[in-house]
ZABA-856355 format. One record per residue: x, y, z of N, C-alpha, C in turn; residue number from 1; residue in one letter. Coordinates in pm, 1 decimal. Atoms other than C-alpha are relative to their C-alpha. Example, Ala and Ser with C-alpha at 12.3 -4.5 7.8 and 13.67 -1.06 7.14 Angstrom:
REM ZABA-856355
(rec (89.0; -119.0; 0.0); (1230.0; -450.0; 780.0); (90.0; 120.0; 0.0); 1; A);
(rec (-82.0; -119.0; -6.0); (1367.0; -106.0; 714.0); (-77.0; 109.0; 73.0); 2; S);
***
This chain:
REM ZABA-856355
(rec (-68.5; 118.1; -55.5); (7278.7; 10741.8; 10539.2); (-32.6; -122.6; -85.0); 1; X);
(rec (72.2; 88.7; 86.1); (7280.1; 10425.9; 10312.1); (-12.1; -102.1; 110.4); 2; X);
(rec (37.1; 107.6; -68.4); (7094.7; 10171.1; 10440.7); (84.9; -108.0; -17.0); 3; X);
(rec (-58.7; 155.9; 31.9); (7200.0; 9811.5; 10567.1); (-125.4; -73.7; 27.4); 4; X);
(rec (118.3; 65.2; 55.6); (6956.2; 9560.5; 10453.7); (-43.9; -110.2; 77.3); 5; X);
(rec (-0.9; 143.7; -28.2); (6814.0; 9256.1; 10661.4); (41.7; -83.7; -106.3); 6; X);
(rec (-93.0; 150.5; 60.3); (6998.9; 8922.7; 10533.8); (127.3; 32.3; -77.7); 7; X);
(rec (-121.4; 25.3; -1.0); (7282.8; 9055.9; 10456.9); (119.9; -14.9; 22.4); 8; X);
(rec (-83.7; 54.0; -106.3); (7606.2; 8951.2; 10515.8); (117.6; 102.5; -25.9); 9; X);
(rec (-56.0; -170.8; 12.2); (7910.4; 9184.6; 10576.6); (137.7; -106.4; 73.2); 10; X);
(rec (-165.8; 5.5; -73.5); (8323.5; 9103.2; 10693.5); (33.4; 81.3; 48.8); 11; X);
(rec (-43.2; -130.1; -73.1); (8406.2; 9309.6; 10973.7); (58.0; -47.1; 104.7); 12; X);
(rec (-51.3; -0.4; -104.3); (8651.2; 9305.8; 11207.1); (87.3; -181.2; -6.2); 13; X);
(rec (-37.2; 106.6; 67.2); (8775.3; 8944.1; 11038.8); (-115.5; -120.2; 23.1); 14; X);
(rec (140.5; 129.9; -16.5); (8405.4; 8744.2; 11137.6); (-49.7; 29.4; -154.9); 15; X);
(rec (103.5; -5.4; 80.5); (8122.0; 8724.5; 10905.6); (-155.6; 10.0; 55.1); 16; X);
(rec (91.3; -52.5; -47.8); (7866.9; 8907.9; 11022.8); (-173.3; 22.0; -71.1); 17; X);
(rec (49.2; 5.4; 103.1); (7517.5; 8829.9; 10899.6); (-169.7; 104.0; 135.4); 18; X);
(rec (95.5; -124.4; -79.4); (7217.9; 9129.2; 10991.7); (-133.3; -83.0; -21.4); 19; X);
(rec (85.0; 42.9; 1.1); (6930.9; 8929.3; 11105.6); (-134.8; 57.6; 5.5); 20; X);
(rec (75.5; -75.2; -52.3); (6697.0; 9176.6; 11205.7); (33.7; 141.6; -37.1); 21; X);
(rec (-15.6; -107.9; 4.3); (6658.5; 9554.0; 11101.7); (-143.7; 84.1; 57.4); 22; X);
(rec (166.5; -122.0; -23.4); (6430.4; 9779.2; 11322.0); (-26.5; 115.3; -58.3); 23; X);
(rec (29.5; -134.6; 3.2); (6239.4; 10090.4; 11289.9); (77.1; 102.9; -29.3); 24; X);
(rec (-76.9; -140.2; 26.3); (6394.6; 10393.0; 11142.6); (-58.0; 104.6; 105.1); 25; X);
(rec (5.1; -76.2; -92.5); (6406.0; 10633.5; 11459.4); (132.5; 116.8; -32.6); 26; X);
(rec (-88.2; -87.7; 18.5); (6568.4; 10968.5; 11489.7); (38.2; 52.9; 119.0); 27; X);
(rec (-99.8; -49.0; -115.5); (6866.2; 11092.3; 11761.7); (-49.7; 115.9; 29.3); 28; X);
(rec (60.2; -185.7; -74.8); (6853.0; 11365.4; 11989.4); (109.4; 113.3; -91.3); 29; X);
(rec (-50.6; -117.2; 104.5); (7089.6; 11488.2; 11666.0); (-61.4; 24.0; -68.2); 30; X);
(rec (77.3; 0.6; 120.8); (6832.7; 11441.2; 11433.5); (71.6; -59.8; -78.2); 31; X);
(rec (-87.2; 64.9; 80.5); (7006.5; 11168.5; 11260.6); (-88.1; -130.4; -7.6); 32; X);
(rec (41.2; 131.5; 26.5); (6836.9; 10857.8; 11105.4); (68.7; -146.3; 49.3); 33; X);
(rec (-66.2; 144.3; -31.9); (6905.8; 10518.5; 11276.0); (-103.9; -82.0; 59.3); 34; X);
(rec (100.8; 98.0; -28.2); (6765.4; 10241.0; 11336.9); (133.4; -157.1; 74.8); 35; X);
(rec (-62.3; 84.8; -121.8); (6868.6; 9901.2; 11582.9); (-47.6; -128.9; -62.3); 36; X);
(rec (11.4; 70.6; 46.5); (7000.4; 9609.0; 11438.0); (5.3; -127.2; 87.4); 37; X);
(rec (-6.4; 141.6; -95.0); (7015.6; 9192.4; 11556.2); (92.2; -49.6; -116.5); 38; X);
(rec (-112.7; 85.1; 93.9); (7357.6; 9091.0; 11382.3); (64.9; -105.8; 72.8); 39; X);
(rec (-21.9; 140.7; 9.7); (7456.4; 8712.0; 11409.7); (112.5; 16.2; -37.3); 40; X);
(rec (-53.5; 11.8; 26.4); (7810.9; 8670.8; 11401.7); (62.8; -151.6; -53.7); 41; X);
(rec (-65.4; 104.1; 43.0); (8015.3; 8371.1; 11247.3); (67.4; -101.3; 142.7); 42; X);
(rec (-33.4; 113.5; -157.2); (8138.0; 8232.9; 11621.2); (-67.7; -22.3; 104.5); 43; X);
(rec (122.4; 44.7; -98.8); (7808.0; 8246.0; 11731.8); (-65.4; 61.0; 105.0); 44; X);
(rec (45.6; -104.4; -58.9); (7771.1; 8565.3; 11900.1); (-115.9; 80.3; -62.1); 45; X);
(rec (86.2; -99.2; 58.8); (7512.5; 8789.4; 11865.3); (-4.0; 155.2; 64.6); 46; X);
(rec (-63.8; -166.0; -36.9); (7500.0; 9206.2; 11899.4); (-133.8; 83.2; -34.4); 47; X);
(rec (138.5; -153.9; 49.3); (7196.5; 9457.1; 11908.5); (106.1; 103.8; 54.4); 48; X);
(rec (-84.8; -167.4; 44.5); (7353.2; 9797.0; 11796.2); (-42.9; 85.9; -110.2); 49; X);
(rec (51.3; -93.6; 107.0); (7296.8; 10064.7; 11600.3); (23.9; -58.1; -134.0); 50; X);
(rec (-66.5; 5.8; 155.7); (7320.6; 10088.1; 11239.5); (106.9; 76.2; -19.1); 51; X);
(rec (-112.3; -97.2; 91.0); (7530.3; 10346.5; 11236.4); (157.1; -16.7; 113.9); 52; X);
(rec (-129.9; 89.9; -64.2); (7785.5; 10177.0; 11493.1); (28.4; -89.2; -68.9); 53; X);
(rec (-80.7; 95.9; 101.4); (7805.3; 9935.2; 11251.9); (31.4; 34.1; -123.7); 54; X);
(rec (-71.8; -104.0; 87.4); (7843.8; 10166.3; 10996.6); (195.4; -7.6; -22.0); 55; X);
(rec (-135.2; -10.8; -29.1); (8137.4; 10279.8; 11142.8); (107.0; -142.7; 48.9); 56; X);
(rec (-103.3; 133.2; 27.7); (8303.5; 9937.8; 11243.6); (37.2; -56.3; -121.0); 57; X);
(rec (-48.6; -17.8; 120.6); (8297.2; 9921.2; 10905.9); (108.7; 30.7; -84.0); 58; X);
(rec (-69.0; -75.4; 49.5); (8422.7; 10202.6; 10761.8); (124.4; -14.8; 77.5); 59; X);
(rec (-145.9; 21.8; -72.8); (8743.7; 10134.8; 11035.8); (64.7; -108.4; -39.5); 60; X);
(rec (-70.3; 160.4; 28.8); (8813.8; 9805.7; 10927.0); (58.6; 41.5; -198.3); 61; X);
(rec (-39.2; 8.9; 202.7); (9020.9; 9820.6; 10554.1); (-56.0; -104.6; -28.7); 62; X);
(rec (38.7; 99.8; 139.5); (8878.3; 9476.3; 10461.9); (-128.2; -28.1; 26.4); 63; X);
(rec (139.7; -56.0; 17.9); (8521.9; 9579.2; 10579.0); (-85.1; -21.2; -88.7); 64; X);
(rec (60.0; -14.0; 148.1); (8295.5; 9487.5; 10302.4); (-139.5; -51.2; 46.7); 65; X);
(rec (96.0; 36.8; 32.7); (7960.7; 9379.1; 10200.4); (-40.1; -137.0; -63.3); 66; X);
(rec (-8.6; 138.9; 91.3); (7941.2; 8995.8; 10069.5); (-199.7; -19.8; -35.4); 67; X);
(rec (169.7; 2.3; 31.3); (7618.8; 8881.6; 9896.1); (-48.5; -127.3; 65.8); 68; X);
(rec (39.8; 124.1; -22.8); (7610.9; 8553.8; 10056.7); (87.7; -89.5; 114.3); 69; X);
(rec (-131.2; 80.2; -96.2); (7818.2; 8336.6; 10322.4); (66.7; -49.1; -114.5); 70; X);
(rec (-82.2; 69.4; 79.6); (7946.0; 8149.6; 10017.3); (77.7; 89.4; -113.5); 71; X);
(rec (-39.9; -87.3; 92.9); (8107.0; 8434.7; 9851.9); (40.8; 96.9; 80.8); 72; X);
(rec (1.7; -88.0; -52.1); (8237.4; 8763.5; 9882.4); (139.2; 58.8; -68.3); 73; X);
(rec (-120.7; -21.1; 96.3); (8486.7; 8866.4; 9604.6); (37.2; 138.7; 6.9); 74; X);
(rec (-67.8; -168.4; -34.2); (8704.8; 9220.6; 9724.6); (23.8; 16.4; -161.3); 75; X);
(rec (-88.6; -22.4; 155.6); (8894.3; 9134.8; 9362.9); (-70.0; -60.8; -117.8); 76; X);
(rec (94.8; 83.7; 114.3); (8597.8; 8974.4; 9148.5); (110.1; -0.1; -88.1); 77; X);
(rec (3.2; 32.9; 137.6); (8658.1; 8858.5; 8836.0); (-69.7; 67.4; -92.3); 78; X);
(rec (136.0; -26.4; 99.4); (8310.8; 8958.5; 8710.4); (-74.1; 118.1; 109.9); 79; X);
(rec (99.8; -63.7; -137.8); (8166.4; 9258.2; 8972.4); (-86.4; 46.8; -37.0); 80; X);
(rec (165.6; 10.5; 36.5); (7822.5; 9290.3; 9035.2); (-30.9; 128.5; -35.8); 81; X);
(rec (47.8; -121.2; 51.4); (7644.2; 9566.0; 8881.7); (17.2; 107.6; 102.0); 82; X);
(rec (-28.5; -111.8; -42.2); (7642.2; 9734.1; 9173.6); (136.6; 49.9; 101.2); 83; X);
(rec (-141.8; -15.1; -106.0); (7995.0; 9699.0; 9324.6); (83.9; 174.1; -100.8); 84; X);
(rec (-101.9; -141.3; -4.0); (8213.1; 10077.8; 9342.2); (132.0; -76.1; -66.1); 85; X);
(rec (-137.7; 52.8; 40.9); (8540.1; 10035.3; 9114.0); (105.3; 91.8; 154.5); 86; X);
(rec (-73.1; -76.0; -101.5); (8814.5; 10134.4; 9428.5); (123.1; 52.9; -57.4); 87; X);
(rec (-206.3; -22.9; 67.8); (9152.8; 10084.0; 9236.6); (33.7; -132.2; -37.3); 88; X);
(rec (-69.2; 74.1; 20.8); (9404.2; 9866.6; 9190.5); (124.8; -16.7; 94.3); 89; X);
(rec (-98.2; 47.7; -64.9); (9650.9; 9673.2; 9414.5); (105.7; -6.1; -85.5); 90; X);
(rec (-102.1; 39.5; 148.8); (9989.8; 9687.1; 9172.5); (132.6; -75.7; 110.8); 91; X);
(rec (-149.5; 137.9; -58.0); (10287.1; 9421.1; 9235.9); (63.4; 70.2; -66.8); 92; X);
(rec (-124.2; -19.3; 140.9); (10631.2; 9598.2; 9074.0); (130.4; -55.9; 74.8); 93; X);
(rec (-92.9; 33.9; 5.0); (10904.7; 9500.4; 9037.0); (133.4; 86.3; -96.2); 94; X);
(rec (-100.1; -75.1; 1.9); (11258.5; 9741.5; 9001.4); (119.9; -13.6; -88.0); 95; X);
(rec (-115.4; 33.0; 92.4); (11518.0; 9751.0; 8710.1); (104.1; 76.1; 16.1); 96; X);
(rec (-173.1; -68.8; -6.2); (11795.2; 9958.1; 8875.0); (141.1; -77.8; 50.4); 97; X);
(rec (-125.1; 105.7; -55.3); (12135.0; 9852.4; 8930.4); (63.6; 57.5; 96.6); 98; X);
(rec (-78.1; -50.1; -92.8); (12185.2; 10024.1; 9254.2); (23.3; -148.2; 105.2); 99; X);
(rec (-44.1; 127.1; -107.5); (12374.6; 9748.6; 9475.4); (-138.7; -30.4; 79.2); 100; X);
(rec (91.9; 80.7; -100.1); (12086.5; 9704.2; 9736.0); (-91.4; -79.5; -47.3); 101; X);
(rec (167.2; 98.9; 142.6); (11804.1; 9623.1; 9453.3); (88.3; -164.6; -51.5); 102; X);
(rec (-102.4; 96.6; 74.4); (12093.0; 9407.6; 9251.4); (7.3; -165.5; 112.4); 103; X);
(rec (-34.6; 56.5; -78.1); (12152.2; 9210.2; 9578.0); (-156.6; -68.4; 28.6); 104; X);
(rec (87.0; 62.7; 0.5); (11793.9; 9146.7; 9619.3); (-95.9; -5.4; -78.4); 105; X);
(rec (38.9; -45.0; 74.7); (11617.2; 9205.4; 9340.4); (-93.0; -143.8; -39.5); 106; X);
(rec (93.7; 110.0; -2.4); (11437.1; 8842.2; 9335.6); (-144.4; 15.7; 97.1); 107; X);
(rec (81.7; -36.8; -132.9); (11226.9; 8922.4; 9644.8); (-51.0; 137.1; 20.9); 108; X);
(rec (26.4; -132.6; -21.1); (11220.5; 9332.2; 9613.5); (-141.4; 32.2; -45.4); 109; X);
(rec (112.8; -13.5; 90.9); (10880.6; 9419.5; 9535.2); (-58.2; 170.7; 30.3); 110; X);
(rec (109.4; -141.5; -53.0); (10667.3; 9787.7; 9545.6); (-138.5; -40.9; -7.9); 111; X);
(rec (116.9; 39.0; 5.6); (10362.0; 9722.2; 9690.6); (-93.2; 104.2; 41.5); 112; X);
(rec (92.1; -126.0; -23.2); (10106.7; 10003.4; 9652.5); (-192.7; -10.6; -94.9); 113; X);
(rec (150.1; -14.5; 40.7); (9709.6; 10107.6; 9558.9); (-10.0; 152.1; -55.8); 114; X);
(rec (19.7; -113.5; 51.5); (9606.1; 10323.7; 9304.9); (-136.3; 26.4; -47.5); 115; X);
(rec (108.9; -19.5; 21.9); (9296.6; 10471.8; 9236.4); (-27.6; 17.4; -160.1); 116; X);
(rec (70.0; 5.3; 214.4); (9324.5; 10537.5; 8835.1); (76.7; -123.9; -38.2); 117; X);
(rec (-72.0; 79.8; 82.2); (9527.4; 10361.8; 8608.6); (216.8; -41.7; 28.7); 118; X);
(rec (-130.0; 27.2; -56.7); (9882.1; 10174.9; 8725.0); (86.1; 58.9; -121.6); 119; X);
(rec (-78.8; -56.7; 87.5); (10049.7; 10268.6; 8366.7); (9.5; 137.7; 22.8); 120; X);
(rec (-5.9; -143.0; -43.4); (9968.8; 10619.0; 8469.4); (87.7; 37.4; 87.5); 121; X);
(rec (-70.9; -49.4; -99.6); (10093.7; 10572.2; 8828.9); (154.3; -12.0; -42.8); 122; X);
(rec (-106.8; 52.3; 19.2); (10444.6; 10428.9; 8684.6); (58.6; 81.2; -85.6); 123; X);
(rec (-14.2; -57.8; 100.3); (10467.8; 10677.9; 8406.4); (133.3; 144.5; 84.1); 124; X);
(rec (-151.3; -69.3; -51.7); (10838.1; 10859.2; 8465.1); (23.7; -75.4; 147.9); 125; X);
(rec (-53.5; -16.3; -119.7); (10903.5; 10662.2; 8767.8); (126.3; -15.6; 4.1); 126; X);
(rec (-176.7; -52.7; 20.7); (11328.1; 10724.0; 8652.7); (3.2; 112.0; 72.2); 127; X);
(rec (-11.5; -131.0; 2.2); (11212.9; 11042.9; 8774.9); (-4.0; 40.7; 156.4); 128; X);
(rec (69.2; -6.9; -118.9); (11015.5; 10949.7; 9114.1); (75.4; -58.2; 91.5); 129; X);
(rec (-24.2; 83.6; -135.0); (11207.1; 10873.0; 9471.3); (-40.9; -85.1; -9.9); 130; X);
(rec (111.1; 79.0; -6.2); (10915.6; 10693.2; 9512.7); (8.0; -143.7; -40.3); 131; X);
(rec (-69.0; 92.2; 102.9); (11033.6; 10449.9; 9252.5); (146.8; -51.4; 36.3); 132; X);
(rec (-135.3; 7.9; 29.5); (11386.9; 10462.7; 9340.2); (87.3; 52.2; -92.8); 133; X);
(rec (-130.3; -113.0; 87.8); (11485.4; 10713.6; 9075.2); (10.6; -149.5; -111.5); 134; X);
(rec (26.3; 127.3; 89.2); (11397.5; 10395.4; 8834.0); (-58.5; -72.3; -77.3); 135; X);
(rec (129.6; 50.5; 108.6); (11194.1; 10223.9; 8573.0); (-4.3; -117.1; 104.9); 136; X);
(rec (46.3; 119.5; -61.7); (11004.8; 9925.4; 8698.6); (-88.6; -40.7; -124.4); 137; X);
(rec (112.0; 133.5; 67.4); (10735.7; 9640.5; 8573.9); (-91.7; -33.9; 84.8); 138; X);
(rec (113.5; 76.6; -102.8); (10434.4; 9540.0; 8701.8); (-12.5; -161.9; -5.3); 139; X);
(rec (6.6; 150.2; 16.4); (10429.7; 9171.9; 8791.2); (-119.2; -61.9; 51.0); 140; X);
(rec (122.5; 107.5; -61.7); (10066.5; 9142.6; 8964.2); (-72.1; 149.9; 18.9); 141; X);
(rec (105.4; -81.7; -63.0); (9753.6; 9338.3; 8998.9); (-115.5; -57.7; 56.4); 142; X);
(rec (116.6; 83.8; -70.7); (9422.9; 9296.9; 9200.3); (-91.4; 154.1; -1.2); 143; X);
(rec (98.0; -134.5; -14.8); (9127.3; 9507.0; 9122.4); (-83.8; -4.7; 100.7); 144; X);
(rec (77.2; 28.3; -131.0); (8913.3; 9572.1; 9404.0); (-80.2; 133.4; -6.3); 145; X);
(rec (154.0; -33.3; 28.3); (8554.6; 9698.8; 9478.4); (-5.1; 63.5; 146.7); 146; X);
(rec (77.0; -70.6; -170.1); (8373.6; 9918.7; 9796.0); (87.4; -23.2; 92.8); 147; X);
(rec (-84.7; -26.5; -45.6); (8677.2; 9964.8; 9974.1); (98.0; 107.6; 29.8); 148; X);
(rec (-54.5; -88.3; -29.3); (8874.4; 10222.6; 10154.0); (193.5; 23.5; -89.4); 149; X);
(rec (-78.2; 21.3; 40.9); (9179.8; 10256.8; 9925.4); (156.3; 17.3; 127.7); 150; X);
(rec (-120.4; -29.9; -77.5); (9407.1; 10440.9; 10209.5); (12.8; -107.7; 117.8); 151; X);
(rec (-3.6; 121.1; -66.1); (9320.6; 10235.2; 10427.5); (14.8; -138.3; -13.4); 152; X);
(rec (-1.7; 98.4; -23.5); (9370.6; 9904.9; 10271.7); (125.5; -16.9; -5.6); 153; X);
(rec (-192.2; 70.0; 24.4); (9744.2; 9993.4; 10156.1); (58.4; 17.1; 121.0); 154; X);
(rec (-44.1; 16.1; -160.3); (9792.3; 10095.1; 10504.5); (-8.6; -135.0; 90.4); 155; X);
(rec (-14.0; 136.7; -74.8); (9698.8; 9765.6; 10633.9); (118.5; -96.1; -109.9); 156; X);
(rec (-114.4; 99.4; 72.5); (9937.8; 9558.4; 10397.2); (113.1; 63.5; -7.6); 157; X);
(rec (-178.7; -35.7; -65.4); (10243.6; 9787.5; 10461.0); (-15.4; -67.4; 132.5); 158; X);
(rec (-11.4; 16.6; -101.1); (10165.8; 9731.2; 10800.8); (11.8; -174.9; -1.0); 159; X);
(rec (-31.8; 153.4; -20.6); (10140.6; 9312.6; 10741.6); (188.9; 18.2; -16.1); 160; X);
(rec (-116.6; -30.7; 52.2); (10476.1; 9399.4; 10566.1); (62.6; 95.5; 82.7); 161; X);
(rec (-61.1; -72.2; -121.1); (10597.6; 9604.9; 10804.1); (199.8; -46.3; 18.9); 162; X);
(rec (-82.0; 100.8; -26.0); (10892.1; 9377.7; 10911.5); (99.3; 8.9; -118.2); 163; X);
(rec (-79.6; 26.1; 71.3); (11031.1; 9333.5; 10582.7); (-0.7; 138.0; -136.5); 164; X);
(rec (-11.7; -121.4; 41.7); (11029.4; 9708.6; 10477.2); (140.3; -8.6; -46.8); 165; X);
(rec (-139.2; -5.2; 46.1); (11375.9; 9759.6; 10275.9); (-10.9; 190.6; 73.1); 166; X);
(rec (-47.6; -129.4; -56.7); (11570.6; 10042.4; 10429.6); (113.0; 71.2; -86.7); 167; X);
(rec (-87.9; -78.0; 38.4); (11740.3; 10238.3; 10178.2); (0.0; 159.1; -38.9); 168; X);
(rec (50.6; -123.6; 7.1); (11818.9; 10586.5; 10108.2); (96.1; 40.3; -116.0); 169; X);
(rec (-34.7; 7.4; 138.3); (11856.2; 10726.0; 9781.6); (9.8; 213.6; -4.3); 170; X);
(rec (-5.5; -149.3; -24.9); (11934.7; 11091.3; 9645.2); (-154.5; 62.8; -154.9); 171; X);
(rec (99.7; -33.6; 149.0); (11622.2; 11265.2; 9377.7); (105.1; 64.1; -73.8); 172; X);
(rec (-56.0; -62.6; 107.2); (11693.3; 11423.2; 9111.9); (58.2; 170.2; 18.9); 173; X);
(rec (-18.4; -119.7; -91.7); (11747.5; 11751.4; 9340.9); (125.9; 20.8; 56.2); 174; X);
(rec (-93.1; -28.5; -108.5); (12026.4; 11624.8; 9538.1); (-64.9; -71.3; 155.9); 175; X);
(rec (49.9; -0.7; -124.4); (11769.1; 11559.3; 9826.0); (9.7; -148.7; 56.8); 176; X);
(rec (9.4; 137.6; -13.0); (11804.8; 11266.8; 10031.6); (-176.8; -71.1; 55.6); 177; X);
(rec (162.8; 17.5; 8.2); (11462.8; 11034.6; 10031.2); (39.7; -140.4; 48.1); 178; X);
(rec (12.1; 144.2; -32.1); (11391.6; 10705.4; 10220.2); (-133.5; -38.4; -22.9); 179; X);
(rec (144.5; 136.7; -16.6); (11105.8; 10507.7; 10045.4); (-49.5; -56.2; 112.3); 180; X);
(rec (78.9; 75.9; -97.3); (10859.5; 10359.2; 10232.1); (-98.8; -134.0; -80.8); 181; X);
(rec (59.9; 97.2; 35.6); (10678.4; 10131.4; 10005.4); (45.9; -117.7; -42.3); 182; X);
(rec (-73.6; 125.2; 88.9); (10950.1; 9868.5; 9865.5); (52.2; -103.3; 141.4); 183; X);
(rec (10.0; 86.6; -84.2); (10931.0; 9510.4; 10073.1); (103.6; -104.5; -59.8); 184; X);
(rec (-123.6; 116.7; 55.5); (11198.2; 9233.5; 10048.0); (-121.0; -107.5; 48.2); 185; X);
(rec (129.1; 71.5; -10.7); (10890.6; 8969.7; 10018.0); (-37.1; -83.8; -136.3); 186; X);
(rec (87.8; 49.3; 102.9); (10789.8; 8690.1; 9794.9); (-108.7; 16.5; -102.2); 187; X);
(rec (99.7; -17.2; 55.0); (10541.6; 8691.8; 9536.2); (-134.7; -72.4; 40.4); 188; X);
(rec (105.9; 73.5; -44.1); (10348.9; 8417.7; 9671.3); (-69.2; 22.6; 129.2); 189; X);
(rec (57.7; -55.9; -95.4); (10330.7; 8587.2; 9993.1); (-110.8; 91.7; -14.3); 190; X);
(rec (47.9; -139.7; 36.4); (10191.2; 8880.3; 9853.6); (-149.6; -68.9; -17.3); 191; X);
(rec (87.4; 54.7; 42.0); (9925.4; 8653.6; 9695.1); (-104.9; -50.1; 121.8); 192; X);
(rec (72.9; 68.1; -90.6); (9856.8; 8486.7; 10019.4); (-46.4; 117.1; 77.1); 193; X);
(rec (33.5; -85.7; -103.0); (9814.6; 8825.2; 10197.8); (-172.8; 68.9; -147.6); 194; X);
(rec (176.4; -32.0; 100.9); (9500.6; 8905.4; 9901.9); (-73.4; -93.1; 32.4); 195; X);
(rec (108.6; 121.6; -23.4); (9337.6; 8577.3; 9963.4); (-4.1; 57.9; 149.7); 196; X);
(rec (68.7; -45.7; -176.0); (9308.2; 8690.8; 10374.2); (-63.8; 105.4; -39.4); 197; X);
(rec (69.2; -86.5; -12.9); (9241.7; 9025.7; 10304.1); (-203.6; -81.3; -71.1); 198; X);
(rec (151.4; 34.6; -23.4); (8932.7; 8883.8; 10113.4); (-89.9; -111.8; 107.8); 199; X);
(rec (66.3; 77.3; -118.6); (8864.4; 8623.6; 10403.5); (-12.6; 56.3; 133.5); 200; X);
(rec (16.8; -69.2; -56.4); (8889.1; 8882.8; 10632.4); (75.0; -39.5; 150.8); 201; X);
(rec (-98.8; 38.3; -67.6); (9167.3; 8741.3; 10816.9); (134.7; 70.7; 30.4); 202; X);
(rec (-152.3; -34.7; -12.0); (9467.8; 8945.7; 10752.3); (46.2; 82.9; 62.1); 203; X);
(rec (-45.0; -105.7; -131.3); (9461.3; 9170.8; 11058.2); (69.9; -93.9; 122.7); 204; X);
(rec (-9.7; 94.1; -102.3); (9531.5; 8847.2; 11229.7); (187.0; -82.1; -42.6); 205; X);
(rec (-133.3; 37.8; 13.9); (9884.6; 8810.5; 11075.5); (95.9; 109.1; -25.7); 206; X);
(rec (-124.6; -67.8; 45.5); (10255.3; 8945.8; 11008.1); (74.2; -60.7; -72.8); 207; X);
(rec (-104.1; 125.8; 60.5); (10497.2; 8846.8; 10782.1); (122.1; 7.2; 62.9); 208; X);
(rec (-132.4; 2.9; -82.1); (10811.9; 8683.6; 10944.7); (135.2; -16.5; -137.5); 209; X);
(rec (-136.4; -27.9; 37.7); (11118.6; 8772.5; 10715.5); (78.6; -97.2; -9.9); 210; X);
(rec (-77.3; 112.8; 7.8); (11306.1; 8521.7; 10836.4); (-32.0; -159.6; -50.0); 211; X);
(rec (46.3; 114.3; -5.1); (11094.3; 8214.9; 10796.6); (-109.6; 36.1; -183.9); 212; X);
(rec (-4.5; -43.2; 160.7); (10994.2; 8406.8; 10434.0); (-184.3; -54.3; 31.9); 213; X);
(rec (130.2; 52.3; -23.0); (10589.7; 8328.3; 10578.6); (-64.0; 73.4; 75.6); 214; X);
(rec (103.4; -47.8; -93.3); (10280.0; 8458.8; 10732.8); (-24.1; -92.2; 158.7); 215; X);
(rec (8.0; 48.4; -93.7); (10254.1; 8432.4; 11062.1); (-89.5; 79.4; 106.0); 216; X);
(rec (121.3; -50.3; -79.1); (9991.8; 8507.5; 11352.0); (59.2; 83.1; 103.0); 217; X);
(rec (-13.4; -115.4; -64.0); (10010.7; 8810.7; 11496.3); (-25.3; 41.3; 147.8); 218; X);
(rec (29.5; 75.6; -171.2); (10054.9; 8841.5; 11879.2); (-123.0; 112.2; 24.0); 219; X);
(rec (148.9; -63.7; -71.7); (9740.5; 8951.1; 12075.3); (52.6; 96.7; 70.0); 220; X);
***
C-alpha cells in the first residue's frame, strides 16, 4: 500500500485536503496495513478516516491528485517533479473532411481525447479510423499530465462536454455504420478553461451550456 505522508496536501473530491496527522500502522481483521488519519479540509472541516478510505476517494475522483503545497499543484507541469508518473496526453484535434456536418461547423468541432503514448501515433491513419471520421486531422492543443487515472479523466471531460456531443453517423471503410462519441461542437478556449478546473479541482462542479458557448455550474 503506498503510503500517505503527514503534511501533505492532496485535491479530492474538488477541496484541498491537507493530512494533518498520520497514526500507527495497524492491521485489519483482513490482514491489511492501515493506519487512521486527521485530514483538514479547505472549508474548514475536518475527517478521521482511514488511509485507505482515502485512498480510495482518491482513486474515484479523475482529478484526485497529490499537490506538494497549498500554493501549487500542477496536473500539466511544465517542469514535473522527479517523482511525478508520466499519465499521457490530453490532445485538442481538429478535422479536415469535407463532409457537410464538419464543413458547417468546423470552427468549433473539436476531438477531445487522452492518450497514453504518443498523439502522432494515436492519429497515424486516422482516413482510415471511424473514430476520426474516416479523416485526417491536426492537433491544435495538448496537455501533458502526471499521477492520474487516464480513463477516468477523459471520462470526466466528455461528460463536462456531454451537452455539446456532435451527433453524426458516418459509414467505415466496411460499409458499417459508426456514431463517434468523442467529437464536441466547443470552443477552444473552453476547452482551456475546463484544464485550468480540472487542475483546481473544480470541474465536477460544472457543464458546458452550448447555447451560451460557456461553463456553467452544474445542478446539485
Amino acid at each position: 500500500m503506498a503510503g500517505i505522508q503527514k503534511v501533505e496536501y492532496f485535491i479530492v473530491q474538488g477541496q484541498m485536503a491537507y493530512v494533518a496527522e498520520v497514526g500507527e500502522d495497524f492491521r485489519t481483521q483482513y490482514d491489511r496495513r492501515d493506519s487512521r488519519l486527521r485530514v483538514i479540509y479547505d472549508n474548514g472541516t475536518e475527517s478521521d478516516l482511514l488511509m485507505r478510505s482515502f485512498q480510495r476517494a482518491l482513486h474515484r475522483d479523475a482529478a484526485g491528485r497529490l499537490i506538494t503545497n497549498p500554493d501549487t499543484g500542477p496536473l500539466f507541469a511544465q517542469d514535473p517533479a522527479d517523482y511525478d508518473l508520466a499519465s499521457g496526453t490530453i490532445y485538442v484535434l481538429r478535422i479536415k473532411s469535407d463532409h457537410p456536418v464538419v464543413t458547417a461547423n468546423r470552427d468549433v468541432l473539436r476531438k477531445i481525447g487522452v492518450t497514453g503514448g504518443k498523439v502522432d501515433t494515436r492519429i497515424a491513419n486516422a482516413n482510415l479510423d471511424p473514430t476520426f471520421l474516416m479523416s485526417d486531422v491536426e492537433v491544435i492543443a495538448t496537455y501533458e499530465l502526471y499521477n492520474i487515472n487516464r480513463v477516468k479523466l477523459e471520462n470526466l471531460i466528455h461528460r463536462v462536454f456531454d451537452p455539446a456531443q456532435l451527433d453524426i453517423e458516418i459509414q467505415d471503410r466496411f460499409g458499417n455504420s459508426v456514431k463517434p462519441r468523442e467529437w464536441f461542437l466547443v470552443p477552444l478556449f473552453v476547452v482551456n478553461e475546463v484544464i485550468e478546473r480540472i487542475k483546481d479541482g473544480t470541474v465536477t462542479q460544472y457543464v458546458y451550456d452550448p447555447t451560451a458557448a460557456r461553463l456553467v455550474r452544474a445542478a446539485s
